[in-house]
N, C-alpha and C positions, 0 to 999 in steps of 0.2 A: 779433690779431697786431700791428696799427699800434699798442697802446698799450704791449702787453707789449715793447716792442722799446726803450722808453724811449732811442732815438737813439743806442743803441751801435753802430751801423752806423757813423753821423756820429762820436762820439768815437772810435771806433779807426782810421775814418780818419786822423783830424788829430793823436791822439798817434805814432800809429806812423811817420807819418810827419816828422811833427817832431822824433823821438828814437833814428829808425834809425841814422845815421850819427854822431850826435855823443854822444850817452849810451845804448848797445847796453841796458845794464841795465835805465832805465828805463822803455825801451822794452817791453823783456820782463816787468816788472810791468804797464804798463799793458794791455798786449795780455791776462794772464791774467787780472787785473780787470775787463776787458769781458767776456771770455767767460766768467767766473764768475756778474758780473753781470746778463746776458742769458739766462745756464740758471736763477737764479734766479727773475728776472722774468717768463720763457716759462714756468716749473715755477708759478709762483705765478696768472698769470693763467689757464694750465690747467685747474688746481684752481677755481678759481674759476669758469668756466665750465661745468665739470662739476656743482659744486652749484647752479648758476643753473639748472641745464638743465628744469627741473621749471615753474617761473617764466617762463622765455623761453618755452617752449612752452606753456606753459596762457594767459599772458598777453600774448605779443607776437604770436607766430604761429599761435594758436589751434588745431593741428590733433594729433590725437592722432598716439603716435610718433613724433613730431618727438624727443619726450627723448633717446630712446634714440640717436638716431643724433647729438645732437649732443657728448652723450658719446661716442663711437665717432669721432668726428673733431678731438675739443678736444686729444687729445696731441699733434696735428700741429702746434699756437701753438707750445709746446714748441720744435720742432724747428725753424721757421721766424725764432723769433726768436734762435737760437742760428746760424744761418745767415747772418743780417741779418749780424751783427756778426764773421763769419767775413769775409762778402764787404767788411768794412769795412776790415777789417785787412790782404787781400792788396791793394786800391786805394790803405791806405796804406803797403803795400811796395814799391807802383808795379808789380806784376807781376801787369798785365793778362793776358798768355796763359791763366795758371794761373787766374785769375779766369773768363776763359769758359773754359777746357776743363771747371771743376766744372758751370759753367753747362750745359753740352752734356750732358755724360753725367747730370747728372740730371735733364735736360729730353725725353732720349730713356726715361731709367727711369720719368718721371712720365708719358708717351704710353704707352709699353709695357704700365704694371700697369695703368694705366687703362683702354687697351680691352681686355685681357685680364678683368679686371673686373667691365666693362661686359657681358659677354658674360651674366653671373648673371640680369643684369636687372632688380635693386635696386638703391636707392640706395646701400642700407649697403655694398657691395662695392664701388663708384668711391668712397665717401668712405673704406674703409679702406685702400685703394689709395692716395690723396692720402696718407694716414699713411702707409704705407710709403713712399711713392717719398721723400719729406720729410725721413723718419728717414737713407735712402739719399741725399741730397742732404746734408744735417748730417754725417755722417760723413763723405763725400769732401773738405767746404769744412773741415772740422777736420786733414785730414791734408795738404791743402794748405798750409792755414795752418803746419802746425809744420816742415813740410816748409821750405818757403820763408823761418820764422823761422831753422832753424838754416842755411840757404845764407847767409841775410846776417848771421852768425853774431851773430843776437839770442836773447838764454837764454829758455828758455819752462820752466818747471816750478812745482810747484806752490807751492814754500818762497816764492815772489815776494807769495804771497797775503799771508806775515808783515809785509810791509814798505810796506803799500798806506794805513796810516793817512796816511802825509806826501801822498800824493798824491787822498787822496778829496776835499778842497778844488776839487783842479785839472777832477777827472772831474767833478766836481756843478757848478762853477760852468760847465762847456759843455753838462752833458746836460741839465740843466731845462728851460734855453730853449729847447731844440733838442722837449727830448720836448714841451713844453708846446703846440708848433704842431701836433702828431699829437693832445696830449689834444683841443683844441678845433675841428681838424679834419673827423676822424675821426666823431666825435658827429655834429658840425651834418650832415654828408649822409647821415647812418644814420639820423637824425630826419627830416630831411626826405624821405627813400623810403618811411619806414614811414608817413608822411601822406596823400604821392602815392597810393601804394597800395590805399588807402583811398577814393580819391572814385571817382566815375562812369570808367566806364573809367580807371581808374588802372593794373592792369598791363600795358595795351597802352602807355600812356605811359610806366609805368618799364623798358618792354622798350627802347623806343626808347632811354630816358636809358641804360641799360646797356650799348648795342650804342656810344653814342656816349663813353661813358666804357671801352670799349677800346679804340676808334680814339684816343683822346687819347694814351694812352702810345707809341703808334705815332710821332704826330706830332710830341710832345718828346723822342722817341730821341735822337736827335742833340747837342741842347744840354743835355741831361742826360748824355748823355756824356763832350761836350767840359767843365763842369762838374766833375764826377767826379774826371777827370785833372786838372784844374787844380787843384783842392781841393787835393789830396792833394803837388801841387809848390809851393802856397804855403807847406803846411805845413813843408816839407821847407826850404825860403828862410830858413822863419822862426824854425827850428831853427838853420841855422847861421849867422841871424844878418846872410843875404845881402842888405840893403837894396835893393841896384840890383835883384838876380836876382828881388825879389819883385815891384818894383815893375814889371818886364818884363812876367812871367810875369800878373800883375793885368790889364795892360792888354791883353793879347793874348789870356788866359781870356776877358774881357768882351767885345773886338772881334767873338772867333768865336762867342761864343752868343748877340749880338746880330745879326750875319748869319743 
């Protein structure tokens, strides 16, 4: 999911925000070019996944049946990185409400199918559950998004796709860099778990690293948040152009997430 996502999260933040108020239009090409982008890239690493499956389970995780069930959860990249890039675009419409209420209700649909699921007693039932609730999460952060595009009356249709050669410069020259932090990432700690694992008690050790790599997001909540909103007002600064209001908004973003 971290590679298929190639940082359209990050780019729809900072177009959408940069071209909501002063160029609506472009605004609306760039928003359908991310999520064009992003069903691609989630449809493409998918598939990919699903032919690896035979590979990754004879060769990484050695255990029979593994295939099966990881084809039976690879449509959910799919939907997750179609998501990414949904919740990218309402952060850079600045309309956080609409951003957690998707968050909520399909955070209650993914607890829901999940232990209802869970009750079968196999894996393959909570991981076609994650696909479900997923699929149900993509589709809420999709009608938010258009929802909220025509309230700040920015065009979303598909003819926007014809007019997207002028601006793929603009989308590539932010998402490379942006994806290139997830390419090299992403790897380095999936390589290095799959080593730990490996030596003399190694999965009491990667229990521990795992319990402690979810307490982390707990404890960057905060200045990932205040981040987030910031991002998404520089962009908007720098859109219209407002020198002062950026240079504000910079030093008061940095103040509070280094507090």
């Amino acid at each position: 999911t971290s590679m298929g996502q190639f940082a359209m999260g990050f780019v729809a933040t900072k177009f959408v925000a940069e071209y909501r108020t002063t160029q609506k239009e472009r605004a609306g090409r760039v928003l359908v070019a991310c999520l064009a982008f992003a069903a691609l890239s989630g449809a493409a690493v998918t598939i990919v996944a699903m032919g690896a499956a035979p590979l990754i389970a004879s060769r990484v995780i050695h255990r029979a049946g593994v295939e099966a069930l990881i084809r039976l959860v690879a449509p959910a990249v799919l939907f997750l990185v179609v998501t990414t890039a949904c919740t990218g675009a309402l952060i850079g419409f600045e309309n956080f409400r609409r951003n957690a209420l998707g968050g909520v209700i399909s955070g209650i649909a993914y607890i829901a199918l999940g232990a209802a699921m869970a009750q079968r007693g196999t894996v393959g039932a909570v991981l076609f559950a994650i696909v479900l609730s997923a699929a149900l999460q993509t589709a809420v952060m999709l009608t938010l998004v258009v929802r909220e595009a025509r309230r700040q009356e920015v065009p979303v249709h598909l003819r926007s796709l014809r007019s997207l050669r002028g601006e793929r410069g603009n989308l590539l020259h932010v998402a490379i860099p942006a994806a290139l932090s997830g390419f090299s990432t992403v790897p380095a700690l999936w390589l290095a778990s799959s080593v730990l694992v490996r030596q003399p008690g190694g999965i009491d050790q990667m229990a521990l690293f795992a319990a402690a790599q979810a307490i982390r997001p707990v404890v960057v909540f905060l200045p990932y948040l205040i981040n987030s909103v910031g991002f998404s007002v520089l962009s908007n600064h720098r859109g219209a152009s407002d020198a002062a209001g950026y240079r504000h908004a910079f030093w008061m973003n940095l103040a509070a997430v280094v507090v």
